[in-house]
N, C-alpha and C positions, 0 to 999 in steps of 0.2 A: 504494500500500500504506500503512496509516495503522498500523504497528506501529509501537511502541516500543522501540529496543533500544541497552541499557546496555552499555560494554563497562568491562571493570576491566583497566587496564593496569599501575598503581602505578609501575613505575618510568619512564614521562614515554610520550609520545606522539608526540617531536620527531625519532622514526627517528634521520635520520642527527645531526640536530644534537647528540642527546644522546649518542651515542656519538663524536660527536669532543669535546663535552663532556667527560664521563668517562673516556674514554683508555682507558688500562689497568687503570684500577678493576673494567672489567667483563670478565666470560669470556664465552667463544661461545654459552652457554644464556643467560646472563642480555641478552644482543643478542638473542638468538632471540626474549624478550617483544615487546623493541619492537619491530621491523622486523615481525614478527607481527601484534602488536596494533595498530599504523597498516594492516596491510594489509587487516585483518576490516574495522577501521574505513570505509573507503574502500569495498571489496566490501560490503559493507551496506547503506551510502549505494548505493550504485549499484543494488543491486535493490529500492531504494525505500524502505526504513525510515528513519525519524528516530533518526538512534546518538548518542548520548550517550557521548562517552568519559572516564574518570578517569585524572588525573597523582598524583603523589604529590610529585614536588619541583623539575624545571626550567621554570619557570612562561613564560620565555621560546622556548622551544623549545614550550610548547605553545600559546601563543595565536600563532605562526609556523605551525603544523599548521591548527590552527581558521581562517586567514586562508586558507591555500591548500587547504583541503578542505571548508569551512562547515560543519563537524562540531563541535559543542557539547562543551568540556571543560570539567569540573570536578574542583577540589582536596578529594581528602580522602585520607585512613591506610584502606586498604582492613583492614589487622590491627587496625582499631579500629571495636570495633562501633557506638560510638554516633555517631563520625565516619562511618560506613556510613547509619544509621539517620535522620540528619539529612540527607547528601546525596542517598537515594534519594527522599527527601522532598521534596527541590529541585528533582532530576529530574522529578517529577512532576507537581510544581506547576509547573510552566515547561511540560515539553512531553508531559505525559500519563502516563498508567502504565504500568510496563514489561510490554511483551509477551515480550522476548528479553532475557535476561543472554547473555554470556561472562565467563564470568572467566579472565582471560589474566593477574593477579597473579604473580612468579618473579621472587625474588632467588638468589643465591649468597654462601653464604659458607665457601669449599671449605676442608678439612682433613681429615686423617687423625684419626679419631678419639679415637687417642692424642694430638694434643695440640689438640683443638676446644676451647675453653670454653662455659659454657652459654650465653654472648650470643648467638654462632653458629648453636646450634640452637634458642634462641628465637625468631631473630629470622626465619630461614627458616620455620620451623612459623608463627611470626605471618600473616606472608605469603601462605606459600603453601597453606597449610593453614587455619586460624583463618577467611583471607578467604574461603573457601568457605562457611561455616555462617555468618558475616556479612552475606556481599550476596547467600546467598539465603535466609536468614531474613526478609529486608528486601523481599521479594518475590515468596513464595513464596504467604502468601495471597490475596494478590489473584487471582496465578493460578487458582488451585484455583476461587473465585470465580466468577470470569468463566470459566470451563472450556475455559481455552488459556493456555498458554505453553513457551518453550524456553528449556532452561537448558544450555549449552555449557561443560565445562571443558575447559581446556587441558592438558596435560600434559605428559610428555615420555618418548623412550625408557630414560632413566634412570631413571623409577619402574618401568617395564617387567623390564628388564635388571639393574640395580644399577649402581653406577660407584664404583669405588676412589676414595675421598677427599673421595665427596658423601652421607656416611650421612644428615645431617640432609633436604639435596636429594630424595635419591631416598625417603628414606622420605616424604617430606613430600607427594611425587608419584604414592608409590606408596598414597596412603589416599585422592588425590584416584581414585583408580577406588573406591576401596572407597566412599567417597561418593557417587559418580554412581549407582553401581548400589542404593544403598539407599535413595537419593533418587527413585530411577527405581521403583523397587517400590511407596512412599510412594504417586504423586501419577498415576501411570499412565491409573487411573481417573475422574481429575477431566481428562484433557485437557493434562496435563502432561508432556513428554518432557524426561529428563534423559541426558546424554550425553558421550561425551568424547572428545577429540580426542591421541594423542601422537606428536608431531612428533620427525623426529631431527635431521640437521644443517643449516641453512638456509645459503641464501647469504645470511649480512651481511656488511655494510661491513668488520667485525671478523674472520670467515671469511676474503671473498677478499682481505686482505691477509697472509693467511699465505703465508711463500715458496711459490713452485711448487711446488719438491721435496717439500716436507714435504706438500702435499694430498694430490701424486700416492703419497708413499713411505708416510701414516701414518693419511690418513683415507678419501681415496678406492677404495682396495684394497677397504675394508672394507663397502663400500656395494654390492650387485650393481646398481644402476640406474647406478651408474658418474660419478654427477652427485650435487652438491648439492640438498636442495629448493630449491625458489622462495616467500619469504613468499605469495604469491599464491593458490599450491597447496594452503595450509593456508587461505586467505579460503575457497574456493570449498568445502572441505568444511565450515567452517561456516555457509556461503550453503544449502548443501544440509540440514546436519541442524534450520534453523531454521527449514526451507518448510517449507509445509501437508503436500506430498507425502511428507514424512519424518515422517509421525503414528504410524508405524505401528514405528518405531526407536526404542527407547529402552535406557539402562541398558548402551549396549555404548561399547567404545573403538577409536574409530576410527585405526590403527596408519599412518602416515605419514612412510617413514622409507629408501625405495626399494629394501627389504628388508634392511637392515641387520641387522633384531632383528625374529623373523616370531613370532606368537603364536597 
């Protein structure tokens, strides 16, 4: 398969390294990017595309990934357009033009909105919103173009549902559907599928080490598949929405979550 596909991870691509890295700085969604976004990464590779993945800041933990996957990272601010616009440039001049985006981009910076400051909800909207209109503006002609591409956002069941204490979070996830689908209406006609993915609770490293009791008494109750997902499980549906044989799917959000939150 001679596609090209970009993945946006921003918060690093070193899985577990970056979470014992970061410790407690991060919550269980903001784990969800990475262990995620390594796992697209890998599922990619393996059904044959050339992936190009993006870190944003633990540059050791990602050239540790690229050693043991030979998957291509590069550094840039996915909330900065012209840092977007220069890297997809690199991208391409290196290893071709992109066939496939994901953007798997998701920070956290949880508070009640009575006492968020604006940095909070700047900097989440940069992220995880901003990067959406950034790296597929960077991408989205060429597509149209050549009359083929896939564009994959990541999302989460919190844009879906809402969650107490992630207003900027969830709103910022819940515009990424409003994007995909108005994205998907856009480029339909040129051979372009836009699409989205929202994931609920994953097994990371950061997940199963919460006590026993606490999975079985406060999270697992609330899941009917009775189990956590498997990063995996979210590779394979976007291994799916980025084949040939998904031409005919666009504009919808694919809910991933073991029935947690049914839509």
């Amino acid at each position: 398969m001679d596609y090209v596909g970009l993945l946006s991870l921003i918060v690093g691509v070193g899985a577990l390294q970056i979470i014992l890295d970061k410790g407690n700085d991060l919550d269980w969604f903001e784990s969800n990017f990475i262990i995620i976004g390594a796992a697209i990464s890998v599922g990619l590779r393996d059904a044959g595309y050339t992936v190009a993945a993006t870190y944003a800041g633990n540059a050791e933990a990602a050239e540790a990934f690229k050693a043991e996957t030979g998957i291509a990272v590069y550094k840039w601010d996915v909330g900065d357009f012209e840092a977007c616009a220069a890297g997809i440039a690199q991208v391409t001049a290196e290893l071709g033009a992109v066939d496939v985006l994901v953007n798997n981009a998701g920070i956290t910076r949880d508070s009640m909105l009575h006492r968020m400051d604006l940095e909070a909800w700047r900097s989440v909207m940069a992220t995880n919103l901003d990067s959406l209109f950034n790296m597929c503006r960077g991408v989205i002609e060429n597509m149209r173009a050549q009359g083929f591409g896939r564009i994959v956002n990541i999302g989460s069941i919190n844009g879906q549902k809402g969650q107490m204490g992630q207003t900027n979070y969830s709103a910022a996830k819940a515009g990424l559907v409003g994007f995909t689908k108005a994205l998907a209406q856009e480029n339909a006609i040129k051979g372009v599928t836009v699409n989205a993915i929202a994931p609920g609770y994953i097994a990371t490293e950061m997940v199963r080490a919460v006590p026993e009791e606490v999975l079985n008494a406060k999270i697992l109750p609330y899941i009917p598949a009775g189990r956590l997902g498997e990063a995996e499980e979210i590779a394979r549906c976007v291994v799916f929405l980025v084949a040939d044989d998904a031409g005919f799917i666009t504009g919808s959000t694919l809910t991933a979550n073991g029935g947690q939150y049914m839509t």
